[in-house]
N, C-alpha and C positions, 0 to 999 in steps of 0.2 A: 345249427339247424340248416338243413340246405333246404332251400324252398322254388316251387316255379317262378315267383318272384320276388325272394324275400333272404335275408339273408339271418343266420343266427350265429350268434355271441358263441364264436369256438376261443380257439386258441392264434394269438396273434406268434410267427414265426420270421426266420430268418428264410423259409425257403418259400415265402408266400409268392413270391415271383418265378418261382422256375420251373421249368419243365414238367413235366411228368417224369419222365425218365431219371430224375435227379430228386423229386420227390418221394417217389413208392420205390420197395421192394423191389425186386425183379418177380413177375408172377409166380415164376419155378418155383422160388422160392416160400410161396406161401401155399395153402388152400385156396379154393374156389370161394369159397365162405369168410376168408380172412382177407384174402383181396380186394373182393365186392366192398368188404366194409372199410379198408383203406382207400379206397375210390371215393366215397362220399363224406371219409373225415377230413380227406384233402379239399372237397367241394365245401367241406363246414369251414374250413378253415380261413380260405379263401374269400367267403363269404363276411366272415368278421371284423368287428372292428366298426360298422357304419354311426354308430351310436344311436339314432333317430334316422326317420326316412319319412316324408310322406309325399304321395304321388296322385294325380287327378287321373281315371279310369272311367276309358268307355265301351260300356258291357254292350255286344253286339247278337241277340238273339234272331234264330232263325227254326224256322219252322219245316216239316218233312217236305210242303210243298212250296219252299223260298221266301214262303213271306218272312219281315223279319220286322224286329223292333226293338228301340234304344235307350239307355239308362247310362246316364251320366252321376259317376262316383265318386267316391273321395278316400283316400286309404292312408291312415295313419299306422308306424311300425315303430316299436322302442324295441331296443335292445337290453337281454338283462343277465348279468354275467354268472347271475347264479342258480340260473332254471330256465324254462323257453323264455321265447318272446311274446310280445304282447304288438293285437293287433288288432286295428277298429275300421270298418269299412263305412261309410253313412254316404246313403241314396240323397241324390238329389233333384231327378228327375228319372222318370214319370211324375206328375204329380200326384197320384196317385201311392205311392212309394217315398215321396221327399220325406227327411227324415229318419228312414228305415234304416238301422245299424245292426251289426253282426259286434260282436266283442268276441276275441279268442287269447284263453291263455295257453300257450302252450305250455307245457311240462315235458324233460327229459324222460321221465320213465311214467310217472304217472298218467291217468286219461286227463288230458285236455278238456281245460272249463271254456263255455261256450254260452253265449248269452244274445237274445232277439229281441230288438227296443220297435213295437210297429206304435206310431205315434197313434194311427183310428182309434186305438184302443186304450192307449197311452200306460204300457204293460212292457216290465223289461220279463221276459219267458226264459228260464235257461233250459239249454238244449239237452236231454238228456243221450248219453254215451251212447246206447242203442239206435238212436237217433237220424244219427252224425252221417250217415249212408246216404240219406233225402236228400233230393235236390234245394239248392238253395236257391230261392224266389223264382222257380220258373225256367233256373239253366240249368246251363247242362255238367253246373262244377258241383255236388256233393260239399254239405258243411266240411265233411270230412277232408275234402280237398282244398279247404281256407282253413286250414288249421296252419301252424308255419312246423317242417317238416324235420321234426329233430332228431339227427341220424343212429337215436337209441329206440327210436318207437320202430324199427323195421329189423326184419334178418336181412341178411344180404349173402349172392351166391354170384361173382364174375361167369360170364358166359363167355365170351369172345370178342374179341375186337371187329371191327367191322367200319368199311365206307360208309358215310351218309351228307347226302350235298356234298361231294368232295373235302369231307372232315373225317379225320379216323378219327372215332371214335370207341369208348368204353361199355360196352351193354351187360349191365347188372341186371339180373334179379332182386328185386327188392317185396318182401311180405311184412306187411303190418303184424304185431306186436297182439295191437288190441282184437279179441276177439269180437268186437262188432261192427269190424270193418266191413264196406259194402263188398272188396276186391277180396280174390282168392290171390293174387299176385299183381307186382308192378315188373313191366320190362323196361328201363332207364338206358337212352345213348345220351353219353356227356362225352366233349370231345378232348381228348386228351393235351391238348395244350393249355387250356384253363378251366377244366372242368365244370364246361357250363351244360346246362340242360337243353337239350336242342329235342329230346321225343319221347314222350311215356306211352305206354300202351297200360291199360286197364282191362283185367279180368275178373268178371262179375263170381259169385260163388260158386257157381256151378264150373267154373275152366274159359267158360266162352268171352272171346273178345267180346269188350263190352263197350269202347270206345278210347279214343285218341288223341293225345295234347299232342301239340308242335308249338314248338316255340322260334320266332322269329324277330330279327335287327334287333342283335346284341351290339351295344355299347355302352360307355364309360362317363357317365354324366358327371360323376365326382373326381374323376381321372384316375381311379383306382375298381372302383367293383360296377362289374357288369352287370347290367340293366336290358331288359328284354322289349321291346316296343308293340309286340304283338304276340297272341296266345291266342290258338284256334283249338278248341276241343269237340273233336266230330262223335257222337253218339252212333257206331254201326245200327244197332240193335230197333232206335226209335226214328234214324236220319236226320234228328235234329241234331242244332249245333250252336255253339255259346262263342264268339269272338271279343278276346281283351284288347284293349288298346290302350297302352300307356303313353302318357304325356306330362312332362315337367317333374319327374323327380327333384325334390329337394333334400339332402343330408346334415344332419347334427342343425335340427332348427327347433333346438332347445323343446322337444315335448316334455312333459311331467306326468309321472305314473298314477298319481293322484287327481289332478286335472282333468287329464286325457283317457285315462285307461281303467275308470271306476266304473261300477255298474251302477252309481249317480250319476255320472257326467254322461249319461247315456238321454236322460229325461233330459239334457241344458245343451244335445243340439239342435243345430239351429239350417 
């Protein structure tokens, strides 16, 4: 699974460290359609191997006319070698929100189970497929965009290499799978040295840009997989806009899929 910030259980390799150029194909040699998707199974790959991850997140909303306001998070990630990952986010301010969890499982081919714990009510809801398009609590990220990103739920179509920030980079096309995606397409630059995600563009059903991730301060908290410190996703369409901010990744710190990733353990947080 390659995710904006999450990494899924590929295949661990001998070329997980090299180049581009020594990993893929030569383009000539493939499709546009078969490249695309040798681009983001190098990024799955890549990705691999974390075991566990959890990370403190602070969600930075803003409003058309700048106002803005803060919620401090908490995001738990296993990794599972025989289907997606599994992934729990729980609010811990506003108070009004403290509490508030997302559960996601991901699936390789199948739709992704998706489940909403709001303590006021004290009701875990699960999110149904058609759903998944909705903003999630007020930003500007879509359930659908907190699912972790497993590089069988998309097509994929290479477009062109291209500069950005002085990085070459890879620009895929990428199309969701599920028909109830909110996007008629994804445009993806990942830079061709480590296949990291550095810009998505987002287009609503109709064709029209519909808004814009960037991602910023990539590094190596575990000295192996790259970590993102900042995710800004600008809304053209409404001018609002959602800012992530990651702080203190921890790796392989022993979570439990029964403990941690049940939609009981959803009522026992805290």
């Amino acid at each position: 699974m390659v995710d904006i910030g999450a990494g899924a259980l590929g295949y661990l390799c001998l070329f997980c460290w090299a180049t581009a150029s020594a990993v893929l194909p030569p383009a000539g040699d493939l499709t546009a359609e078969e490249f695309g998707l040798a681009v983001f199974r190098e990024a799955d790959r890549r990705e691999s191997g974390y075991l566990d991850l959890q990370v403190d997140l602070e969600m930075i909303l803003r409003n058309s006319r700048g106002g803005e306001s803060r919620r401090l998070l908490r995001i738990k990630q296993l990794e599972k070698p025989d289907d997606g990952d599994k992934l729990l986010i729980v609010f811990d301010t506003p108070k009004s929100l403290k509490g508030s969890a997302l559960l996601s499982f991901s699936h390789r081919v199948e739709p992704d189970d998706q489940w909403l714990y709001l303590p006021a009510v004290k009701r875990v809801k699960r999110i149904a497929s058609r759903n998944k398009s909705g903003p999630f609590l007020s930003s500007e990220f879509a359930f659908e965009d907190l699912t972790l990103q497993e590089v069988e739920k998309f097509t994929y179509r290479f477009l062109r290499e291209e500069t950005l920030d002085d990085r070459q980079c890879f620009v895929v096309q990428r199309q969701a799978v599920d028909k109830y995606s909110g996007y008629s397409k994804q445009i993806v630059w990942l830079d061709t040295g480590e296949f990291r995600i550095h810009k998505i563009e987002y287009f609503d059903r109709r064709g029209d840009l519909l808004k814009t991730l960037t991602v910023q301060g990539y590094r190596q908290p575990d000295g192996r997989h790259w970590k993102a410190d900042r995710m800004f996703m600008q809304n053209h369409q409404t001018r609002k806009s959602t800012e992530l901010v990651w702080r203190n990744y921890r790796f392989a710190t022993g979570l439990s899929e029964e403990r941690d990733f049940s939609t009981n353990s959803l009522l026992r947080i805290r």
